[in-house]
Biopython code that builds the backbone (N, CA, C, O; Angstrom):
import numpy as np
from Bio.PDB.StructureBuilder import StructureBuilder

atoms = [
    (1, "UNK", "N", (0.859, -1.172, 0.000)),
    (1, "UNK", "CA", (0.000, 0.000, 0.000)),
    (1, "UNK", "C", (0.899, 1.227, 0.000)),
    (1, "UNK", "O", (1.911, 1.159, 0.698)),
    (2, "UNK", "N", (0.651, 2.407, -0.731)),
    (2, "UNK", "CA", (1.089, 3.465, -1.233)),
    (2, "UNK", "C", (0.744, 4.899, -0.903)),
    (2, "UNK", "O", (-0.169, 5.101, -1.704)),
    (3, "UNK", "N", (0.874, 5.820, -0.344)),
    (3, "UNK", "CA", (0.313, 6.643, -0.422)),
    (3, "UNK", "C", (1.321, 7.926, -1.162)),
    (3, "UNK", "O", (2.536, 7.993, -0.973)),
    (4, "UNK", "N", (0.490, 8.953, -2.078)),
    (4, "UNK", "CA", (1.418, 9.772, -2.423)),
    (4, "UNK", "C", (3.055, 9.494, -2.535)),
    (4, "UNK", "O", (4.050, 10.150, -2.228)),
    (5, "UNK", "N", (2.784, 7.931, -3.250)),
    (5, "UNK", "CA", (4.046, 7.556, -3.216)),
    (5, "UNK", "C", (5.375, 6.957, -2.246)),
    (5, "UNK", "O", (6.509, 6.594, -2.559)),
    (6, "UNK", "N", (4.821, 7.023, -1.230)),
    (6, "UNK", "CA", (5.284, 6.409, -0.076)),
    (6, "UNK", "C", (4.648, 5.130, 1.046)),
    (6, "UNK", "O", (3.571, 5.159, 1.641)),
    (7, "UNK", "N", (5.586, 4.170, 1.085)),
    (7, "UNK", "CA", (4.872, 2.890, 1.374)),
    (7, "UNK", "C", (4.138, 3.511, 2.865)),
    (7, "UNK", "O", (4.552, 4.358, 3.656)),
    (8, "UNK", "N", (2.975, 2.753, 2.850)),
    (8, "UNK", "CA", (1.949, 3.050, 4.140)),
    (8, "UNK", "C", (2.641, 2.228, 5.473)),
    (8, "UNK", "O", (3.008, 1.057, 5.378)),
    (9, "UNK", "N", (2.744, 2.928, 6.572)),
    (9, "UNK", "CA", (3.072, 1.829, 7.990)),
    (9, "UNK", "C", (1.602, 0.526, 8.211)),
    (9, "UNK", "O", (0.567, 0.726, 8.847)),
    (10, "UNK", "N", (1.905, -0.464, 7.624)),
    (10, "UNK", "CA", (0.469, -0.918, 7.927)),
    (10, "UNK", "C", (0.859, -2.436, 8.307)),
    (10, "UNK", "O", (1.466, -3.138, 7.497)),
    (11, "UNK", "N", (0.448, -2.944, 9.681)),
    (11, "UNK", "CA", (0.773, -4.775, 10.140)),
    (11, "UNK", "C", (-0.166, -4.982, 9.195)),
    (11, "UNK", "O", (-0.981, -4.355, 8.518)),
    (12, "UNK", "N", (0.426, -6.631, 9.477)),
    (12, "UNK", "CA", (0.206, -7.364, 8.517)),
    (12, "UNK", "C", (-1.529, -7.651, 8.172)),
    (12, "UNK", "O", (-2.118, -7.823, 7.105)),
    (13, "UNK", "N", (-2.074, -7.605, 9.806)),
    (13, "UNK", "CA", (-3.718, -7.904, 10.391)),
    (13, "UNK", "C", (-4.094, -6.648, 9.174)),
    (13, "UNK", "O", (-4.786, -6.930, 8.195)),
    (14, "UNK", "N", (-3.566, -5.330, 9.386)),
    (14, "UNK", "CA", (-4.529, -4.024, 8.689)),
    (14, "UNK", "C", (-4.206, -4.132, 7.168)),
    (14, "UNK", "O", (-5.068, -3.744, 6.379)),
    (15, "UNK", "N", (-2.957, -4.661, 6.670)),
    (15, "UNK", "CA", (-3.424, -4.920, 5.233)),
    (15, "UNK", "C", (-4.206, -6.209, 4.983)),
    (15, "UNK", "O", (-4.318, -6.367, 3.767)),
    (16, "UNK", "N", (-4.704, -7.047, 5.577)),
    (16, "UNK", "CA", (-5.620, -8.439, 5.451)),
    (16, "UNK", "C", (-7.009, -7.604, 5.863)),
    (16, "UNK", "O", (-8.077, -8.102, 5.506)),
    (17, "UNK", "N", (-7.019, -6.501, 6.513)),
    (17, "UNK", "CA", (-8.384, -5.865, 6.908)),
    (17, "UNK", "C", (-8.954, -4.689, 5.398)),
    (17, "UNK", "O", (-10.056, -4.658, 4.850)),
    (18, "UNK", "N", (-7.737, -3.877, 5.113)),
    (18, "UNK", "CA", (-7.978, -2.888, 3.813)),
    (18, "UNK", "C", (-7.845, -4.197, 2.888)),
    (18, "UNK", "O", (-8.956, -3.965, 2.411)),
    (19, "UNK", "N", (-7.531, -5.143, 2.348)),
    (19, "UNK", "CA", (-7.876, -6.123, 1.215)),
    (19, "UNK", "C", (-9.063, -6.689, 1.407)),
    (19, "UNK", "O", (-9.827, -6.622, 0.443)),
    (20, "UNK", "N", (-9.373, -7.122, 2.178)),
    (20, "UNK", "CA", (-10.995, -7.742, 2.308)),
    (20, "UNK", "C", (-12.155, -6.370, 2.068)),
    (20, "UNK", "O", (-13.187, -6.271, 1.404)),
    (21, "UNK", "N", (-11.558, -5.617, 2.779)),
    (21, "UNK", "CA", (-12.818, -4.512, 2.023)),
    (21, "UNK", "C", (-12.855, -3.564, 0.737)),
    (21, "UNK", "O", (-13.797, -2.857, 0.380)),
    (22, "UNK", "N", (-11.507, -3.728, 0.074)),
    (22, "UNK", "CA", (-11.223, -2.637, -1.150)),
    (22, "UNK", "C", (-12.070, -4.013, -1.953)),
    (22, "UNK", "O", (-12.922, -3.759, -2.805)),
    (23, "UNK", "N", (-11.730, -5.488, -1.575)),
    (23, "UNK", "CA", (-12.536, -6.752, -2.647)),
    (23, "UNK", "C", (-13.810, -6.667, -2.596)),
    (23, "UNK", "O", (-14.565, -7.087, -3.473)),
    (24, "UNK", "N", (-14.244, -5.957, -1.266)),
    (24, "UNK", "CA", (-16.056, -6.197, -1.403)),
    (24, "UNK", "C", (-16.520, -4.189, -1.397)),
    (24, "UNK", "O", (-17.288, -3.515, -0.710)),
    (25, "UNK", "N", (-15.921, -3.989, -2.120)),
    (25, "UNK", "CA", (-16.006, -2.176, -2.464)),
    (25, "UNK", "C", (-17.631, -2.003, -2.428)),
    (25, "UNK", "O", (-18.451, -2.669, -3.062)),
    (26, "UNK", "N", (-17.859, -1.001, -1.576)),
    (26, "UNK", "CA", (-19.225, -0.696, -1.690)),
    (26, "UNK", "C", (-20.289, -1.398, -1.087)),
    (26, "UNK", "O", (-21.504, -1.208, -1.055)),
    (27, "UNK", "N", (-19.283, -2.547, -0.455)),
    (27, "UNK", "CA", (-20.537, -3.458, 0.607)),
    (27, "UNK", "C", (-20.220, -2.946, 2.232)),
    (27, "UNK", "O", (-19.110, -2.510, 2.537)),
    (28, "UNK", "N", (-21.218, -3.048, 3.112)),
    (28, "UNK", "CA", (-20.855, -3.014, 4.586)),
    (28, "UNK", "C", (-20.793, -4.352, 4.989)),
    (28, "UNK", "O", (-21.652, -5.176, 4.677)),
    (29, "UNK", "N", (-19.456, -4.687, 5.913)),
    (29, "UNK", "CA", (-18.972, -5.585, 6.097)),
    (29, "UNK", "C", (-19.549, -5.585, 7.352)),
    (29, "UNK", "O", (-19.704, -4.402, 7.654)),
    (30, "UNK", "N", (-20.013, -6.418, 8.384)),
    (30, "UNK", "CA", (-20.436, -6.441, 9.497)),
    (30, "UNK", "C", (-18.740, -6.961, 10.545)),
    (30, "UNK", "O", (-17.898, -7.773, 10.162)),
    (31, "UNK", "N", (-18.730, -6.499, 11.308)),
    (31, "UNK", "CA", (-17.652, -6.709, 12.748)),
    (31, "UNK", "C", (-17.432, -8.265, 12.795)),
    (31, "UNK", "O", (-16.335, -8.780, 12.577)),
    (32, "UNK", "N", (-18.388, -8.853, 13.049)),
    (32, "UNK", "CA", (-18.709, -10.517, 12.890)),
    (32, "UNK", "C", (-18.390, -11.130, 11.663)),
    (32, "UNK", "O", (-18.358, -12.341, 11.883)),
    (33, "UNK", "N", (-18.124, -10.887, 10.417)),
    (33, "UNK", "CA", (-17.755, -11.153, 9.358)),
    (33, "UNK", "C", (-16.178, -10.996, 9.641)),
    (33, "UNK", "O", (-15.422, -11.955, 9.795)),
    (34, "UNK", "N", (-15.781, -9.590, 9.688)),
    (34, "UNK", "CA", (-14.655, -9.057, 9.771)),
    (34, "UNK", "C", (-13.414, -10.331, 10.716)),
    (34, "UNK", "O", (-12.335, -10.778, 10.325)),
    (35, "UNK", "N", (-14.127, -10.566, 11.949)),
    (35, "UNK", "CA", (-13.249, -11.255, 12.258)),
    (35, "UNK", "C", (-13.314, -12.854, 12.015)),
    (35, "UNK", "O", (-12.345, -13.599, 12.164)),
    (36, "UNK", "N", (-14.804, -13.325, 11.559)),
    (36, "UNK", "CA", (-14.546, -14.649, 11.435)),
    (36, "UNK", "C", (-13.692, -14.807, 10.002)),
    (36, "UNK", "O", (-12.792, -15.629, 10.176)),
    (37, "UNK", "N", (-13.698, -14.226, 8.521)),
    (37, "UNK", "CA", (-13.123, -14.343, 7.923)),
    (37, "UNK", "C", (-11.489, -13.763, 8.003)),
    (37, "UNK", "O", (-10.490, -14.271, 7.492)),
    (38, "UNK", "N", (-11.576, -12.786, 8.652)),
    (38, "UNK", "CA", (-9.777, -12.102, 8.441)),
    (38, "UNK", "C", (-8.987, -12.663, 9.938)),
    (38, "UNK", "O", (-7.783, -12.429, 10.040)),
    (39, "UNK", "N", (-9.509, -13.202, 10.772)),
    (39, "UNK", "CA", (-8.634, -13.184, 11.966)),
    (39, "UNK", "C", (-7.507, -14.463, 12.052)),
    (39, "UNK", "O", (-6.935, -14.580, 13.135)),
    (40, "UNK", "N", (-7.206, -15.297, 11.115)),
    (40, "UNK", "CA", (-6.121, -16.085, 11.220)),
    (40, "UNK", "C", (-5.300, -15.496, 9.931)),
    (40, "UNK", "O", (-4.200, -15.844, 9.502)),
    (41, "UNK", "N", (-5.968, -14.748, 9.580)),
    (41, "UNK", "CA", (-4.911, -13.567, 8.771)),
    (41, "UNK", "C", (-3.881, -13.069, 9.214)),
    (41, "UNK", "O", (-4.173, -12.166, 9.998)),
    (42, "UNK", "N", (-2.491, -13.244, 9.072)),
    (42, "UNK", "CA", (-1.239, -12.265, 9.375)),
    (42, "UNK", "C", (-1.228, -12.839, 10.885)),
    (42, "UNK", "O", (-1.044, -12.039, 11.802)),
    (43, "UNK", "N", (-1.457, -14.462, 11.209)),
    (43, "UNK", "CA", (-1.259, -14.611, 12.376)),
    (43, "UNK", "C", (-2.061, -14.308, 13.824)),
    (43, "UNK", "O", (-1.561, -13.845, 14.849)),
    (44, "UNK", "N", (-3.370, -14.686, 13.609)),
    (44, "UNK", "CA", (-4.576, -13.960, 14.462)),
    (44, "UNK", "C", (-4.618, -14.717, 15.821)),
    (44, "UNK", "O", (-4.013, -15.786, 15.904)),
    (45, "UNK", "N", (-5.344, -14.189, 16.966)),
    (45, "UNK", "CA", (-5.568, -14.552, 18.058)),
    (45, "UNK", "C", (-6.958, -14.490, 18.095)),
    (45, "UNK", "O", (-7.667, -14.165, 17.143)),
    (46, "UNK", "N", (-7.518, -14.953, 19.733)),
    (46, "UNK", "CA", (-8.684, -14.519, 19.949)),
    (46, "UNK", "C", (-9.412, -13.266, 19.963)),
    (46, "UNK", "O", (-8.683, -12.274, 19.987)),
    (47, "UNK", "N", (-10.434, -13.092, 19.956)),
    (47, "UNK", "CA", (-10.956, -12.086, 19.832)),
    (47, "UNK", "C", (-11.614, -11.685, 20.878)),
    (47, "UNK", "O", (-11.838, -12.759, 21.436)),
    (48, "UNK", "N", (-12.113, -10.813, 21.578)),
    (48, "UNK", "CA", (-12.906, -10.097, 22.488)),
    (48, "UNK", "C", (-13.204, -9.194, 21.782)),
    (48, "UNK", "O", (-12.522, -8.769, 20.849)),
    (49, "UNK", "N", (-14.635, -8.646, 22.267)),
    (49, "UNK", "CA", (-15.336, -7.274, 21.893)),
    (49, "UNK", "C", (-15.161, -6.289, 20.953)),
    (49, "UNK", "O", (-15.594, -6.602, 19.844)),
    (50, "UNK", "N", (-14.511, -4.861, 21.063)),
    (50, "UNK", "CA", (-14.334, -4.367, 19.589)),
    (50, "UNK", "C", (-12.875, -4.071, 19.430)),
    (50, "UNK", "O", (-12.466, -2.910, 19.450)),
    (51, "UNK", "N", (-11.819, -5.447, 19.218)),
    (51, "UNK", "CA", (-10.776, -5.623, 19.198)),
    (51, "UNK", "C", (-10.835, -5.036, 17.439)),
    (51, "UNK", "O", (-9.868, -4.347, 17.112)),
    (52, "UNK", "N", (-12.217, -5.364, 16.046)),
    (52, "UNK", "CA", (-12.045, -5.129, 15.358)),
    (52, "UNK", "C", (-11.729, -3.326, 15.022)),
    (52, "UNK", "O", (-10.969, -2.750, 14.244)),
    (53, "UNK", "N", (-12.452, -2.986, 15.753)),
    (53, "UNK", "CA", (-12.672, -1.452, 15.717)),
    (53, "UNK", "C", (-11.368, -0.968, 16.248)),
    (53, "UNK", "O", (-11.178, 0.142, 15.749)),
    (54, "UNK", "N", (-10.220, -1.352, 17.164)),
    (54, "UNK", "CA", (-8.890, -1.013, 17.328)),
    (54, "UNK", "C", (-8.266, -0.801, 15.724)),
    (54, "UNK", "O", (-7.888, 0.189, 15.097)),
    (55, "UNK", "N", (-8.367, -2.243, 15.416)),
    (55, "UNK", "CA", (-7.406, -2.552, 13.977)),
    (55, "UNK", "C", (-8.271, -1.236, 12.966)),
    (55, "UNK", "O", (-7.642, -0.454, 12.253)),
    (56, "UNK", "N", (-9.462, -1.227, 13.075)),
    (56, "UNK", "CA", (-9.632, -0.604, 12.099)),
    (56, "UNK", "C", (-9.318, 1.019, 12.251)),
    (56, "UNK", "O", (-9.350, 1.669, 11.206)),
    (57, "UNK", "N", (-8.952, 1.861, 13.751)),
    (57, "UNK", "CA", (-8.454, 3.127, 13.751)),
    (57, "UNK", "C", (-7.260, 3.035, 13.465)),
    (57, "UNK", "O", (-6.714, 3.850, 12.722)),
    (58, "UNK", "N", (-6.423, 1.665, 14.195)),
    (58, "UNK", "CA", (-5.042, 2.012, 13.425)),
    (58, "UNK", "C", (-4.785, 1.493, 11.954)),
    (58, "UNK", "O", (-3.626, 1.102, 11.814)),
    (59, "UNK", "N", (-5.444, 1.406, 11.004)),
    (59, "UNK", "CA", (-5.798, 1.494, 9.576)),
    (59, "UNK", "C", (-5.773, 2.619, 9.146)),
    (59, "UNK", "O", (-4.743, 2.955, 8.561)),
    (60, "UNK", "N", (-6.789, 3.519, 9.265)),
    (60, "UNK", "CA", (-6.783, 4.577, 8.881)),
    (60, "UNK", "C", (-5.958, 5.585, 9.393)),
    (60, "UNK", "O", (-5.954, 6.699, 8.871)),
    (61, "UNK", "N", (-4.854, 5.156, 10.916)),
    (61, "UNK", "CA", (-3.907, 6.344, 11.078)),
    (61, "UNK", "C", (-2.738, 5.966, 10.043)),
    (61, "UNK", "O", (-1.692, 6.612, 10.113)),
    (62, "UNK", "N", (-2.878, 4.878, 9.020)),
    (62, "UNK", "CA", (-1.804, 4.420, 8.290)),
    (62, "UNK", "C", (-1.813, 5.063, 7.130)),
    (62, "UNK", "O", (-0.892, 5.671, 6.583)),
    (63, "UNK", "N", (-3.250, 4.841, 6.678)),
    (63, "UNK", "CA", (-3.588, 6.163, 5.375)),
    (63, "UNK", "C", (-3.326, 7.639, 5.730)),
    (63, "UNK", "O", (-3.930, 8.672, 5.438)),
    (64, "UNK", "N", (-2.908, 7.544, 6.006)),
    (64, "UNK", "CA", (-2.768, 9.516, 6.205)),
    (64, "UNK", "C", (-3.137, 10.412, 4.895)),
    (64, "UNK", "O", (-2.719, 10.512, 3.742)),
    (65, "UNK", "N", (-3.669, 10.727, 5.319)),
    (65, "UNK", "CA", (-4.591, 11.916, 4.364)),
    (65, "UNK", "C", (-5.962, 11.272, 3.702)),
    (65, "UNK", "O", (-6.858, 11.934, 3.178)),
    (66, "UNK", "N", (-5.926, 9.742, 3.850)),
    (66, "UNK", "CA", (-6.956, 9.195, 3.274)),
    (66, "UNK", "C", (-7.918, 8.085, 3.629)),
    (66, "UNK", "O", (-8.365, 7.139, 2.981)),
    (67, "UNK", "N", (-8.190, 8.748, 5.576)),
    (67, "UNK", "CA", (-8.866, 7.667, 6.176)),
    (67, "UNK", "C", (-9.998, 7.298, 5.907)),
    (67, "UNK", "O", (-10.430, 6.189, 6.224)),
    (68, "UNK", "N", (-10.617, 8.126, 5.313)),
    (68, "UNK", "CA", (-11.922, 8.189, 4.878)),
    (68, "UNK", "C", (-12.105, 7.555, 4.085)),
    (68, "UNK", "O", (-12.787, 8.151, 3.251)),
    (69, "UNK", "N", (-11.893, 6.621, 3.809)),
    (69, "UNK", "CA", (-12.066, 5.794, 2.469)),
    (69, "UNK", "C", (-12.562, 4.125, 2.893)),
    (69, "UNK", "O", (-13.049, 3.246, 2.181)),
    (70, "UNK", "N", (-12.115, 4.138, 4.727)),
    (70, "UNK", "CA", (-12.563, 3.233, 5.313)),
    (70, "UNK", "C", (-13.858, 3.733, 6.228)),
    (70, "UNK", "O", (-13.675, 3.924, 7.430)),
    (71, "UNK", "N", (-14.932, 3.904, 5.747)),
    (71, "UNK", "CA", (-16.199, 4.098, 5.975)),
    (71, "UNK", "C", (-17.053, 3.425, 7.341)),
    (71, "UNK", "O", (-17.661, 2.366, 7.184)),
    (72, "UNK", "N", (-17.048, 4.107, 8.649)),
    (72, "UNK", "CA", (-17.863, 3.207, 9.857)),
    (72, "UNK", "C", (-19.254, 3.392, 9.251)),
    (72, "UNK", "O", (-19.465, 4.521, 8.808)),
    (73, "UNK", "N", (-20.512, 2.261, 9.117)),
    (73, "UNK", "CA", (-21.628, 2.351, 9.307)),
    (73, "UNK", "C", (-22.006, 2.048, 10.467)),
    (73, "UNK", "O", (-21.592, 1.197, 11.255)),
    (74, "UNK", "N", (-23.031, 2.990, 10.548)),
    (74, "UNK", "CA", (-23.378, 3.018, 12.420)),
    (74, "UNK", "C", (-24.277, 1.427, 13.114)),
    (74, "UNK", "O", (-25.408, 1.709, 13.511)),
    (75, "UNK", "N", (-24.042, 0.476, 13.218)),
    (75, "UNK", "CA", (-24.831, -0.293, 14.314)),
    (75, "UNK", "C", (-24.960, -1.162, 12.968)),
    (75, "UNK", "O", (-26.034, -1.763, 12.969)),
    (76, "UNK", "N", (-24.003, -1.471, 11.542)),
    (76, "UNK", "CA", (-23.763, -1.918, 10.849)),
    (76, "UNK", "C", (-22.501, -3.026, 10.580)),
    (76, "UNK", "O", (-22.558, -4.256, 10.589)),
    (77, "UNK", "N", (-21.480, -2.238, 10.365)),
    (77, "UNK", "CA", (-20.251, -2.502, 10.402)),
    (77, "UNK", "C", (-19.029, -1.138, 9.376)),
    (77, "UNK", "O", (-19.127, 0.089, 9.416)),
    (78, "UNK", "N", (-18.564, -1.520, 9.014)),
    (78, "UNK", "CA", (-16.971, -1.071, 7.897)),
    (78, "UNK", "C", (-17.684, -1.283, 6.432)),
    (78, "UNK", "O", (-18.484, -2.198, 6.233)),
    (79, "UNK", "N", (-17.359, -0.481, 5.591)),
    (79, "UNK", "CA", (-17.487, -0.360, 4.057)),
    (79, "UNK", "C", (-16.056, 0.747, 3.433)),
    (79, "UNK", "O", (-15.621, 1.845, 3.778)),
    (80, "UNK", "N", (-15.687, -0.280, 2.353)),
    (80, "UNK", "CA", (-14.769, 0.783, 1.295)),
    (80, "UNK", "C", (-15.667, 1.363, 0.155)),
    (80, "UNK", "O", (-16.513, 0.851, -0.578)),
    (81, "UNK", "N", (-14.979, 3.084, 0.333)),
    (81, "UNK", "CA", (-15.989, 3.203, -0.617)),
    (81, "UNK", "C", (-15.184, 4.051, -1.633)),
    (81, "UNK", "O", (-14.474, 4.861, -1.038)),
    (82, "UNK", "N", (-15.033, 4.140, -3.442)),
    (82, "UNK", "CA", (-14.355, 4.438, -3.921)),
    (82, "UNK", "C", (-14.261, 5.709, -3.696)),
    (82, "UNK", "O", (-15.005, 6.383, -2.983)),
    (83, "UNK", "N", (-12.892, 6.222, -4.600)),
    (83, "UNK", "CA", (-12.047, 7.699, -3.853)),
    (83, "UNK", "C", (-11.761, 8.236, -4.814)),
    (83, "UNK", "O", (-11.315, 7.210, -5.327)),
    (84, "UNK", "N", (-11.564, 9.176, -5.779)),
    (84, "UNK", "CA", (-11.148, 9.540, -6.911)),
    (84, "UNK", "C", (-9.863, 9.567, -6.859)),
    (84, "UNK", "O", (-9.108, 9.411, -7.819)),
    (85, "UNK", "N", (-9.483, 9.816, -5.459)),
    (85, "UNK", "CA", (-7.837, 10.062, -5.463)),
    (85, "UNK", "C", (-7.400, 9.009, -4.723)),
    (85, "UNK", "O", (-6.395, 9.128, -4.022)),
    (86, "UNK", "N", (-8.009, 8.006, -4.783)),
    (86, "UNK", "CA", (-7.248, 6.850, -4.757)),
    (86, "UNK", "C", (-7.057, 5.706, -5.522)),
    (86, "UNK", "O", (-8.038, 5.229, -6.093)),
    (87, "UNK", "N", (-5.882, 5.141, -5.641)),
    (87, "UNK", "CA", (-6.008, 4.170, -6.649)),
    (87, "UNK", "C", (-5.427, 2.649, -6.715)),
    (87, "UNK", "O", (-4.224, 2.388, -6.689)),
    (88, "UNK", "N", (-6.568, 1.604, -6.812)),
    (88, "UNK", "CA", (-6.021, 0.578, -6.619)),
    (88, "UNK", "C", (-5.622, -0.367, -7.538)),
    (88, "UNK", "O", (-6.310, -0.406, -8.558)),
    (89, "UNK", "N", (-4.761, -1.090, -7.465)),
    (89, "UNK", "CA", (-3.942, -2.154, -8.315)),
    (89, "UNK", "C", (-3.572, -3.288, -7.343)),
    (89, "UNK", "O", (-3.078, -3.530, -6.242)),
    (90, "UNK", "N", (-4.046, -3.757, -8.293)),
    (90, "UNK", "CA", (-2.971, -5.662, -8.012)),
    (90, "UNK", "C", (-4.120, -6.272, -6.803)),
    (90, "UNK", "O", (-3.687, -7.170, -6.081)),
    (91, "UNK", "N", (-5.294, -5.889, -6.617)),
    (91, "UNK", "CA", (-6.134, -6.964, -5.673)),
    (91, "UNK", "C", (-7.206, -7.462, -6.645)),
    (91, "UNK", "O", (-8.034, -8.296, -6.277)),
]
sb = StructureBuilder()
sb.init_structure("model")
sb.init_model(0)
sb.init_chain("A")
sb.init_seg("    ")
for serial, (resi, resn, name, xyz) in enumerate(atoms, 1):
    if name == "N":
        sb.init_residue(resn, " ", resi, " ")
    sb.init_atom(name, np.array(xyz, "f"), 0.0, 1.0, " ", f" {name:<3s}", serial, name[0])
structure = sb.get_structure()
């Protein structure tokens, strides 16, 4: 991951978290999805409560300038939603 040309700080869990949602672009992913499919991703543990919602602020402190692109729906879950100024390749 890239930003303005410079590689993003992102573990391994938050790029297995931004790939599962740039693949389902435009869907809301529910919390319960999030971790039953991504959590043996990049080496996963158990889970408690909103361990997803950690990973997902430090996601977006990785995008800098472009957190917004990882979308909270309220009492929903997470959605990517396209960006004009962003651009993806290779997923």
């Amino acid at each position: 991951v890239f930003i303005d040309g410079a590689k993003a700080d992102l573990t391994g869990k938050e790029f297995c978290l931004l790939e599962y949602l740039v693949k389902h672009q435009g869907i809301t992913i529910s919390r319960e999805e999030l971790i039953k499919t991504l959590w043996n991703c990049a080496g996963g543990t158990e889970v408690y409560g909103r361990t997803i919602d950690v990973h997902v602020r430090r996601l977006r402190a990785g995008l800098v300038g472009n957190e917004d692109i990882v979308r909270t729906i309220r009492g929903e879950g997470y959605r990517f939603d396209k960006h004009p100024d962003v651009l993806i390749e290779g997923i």
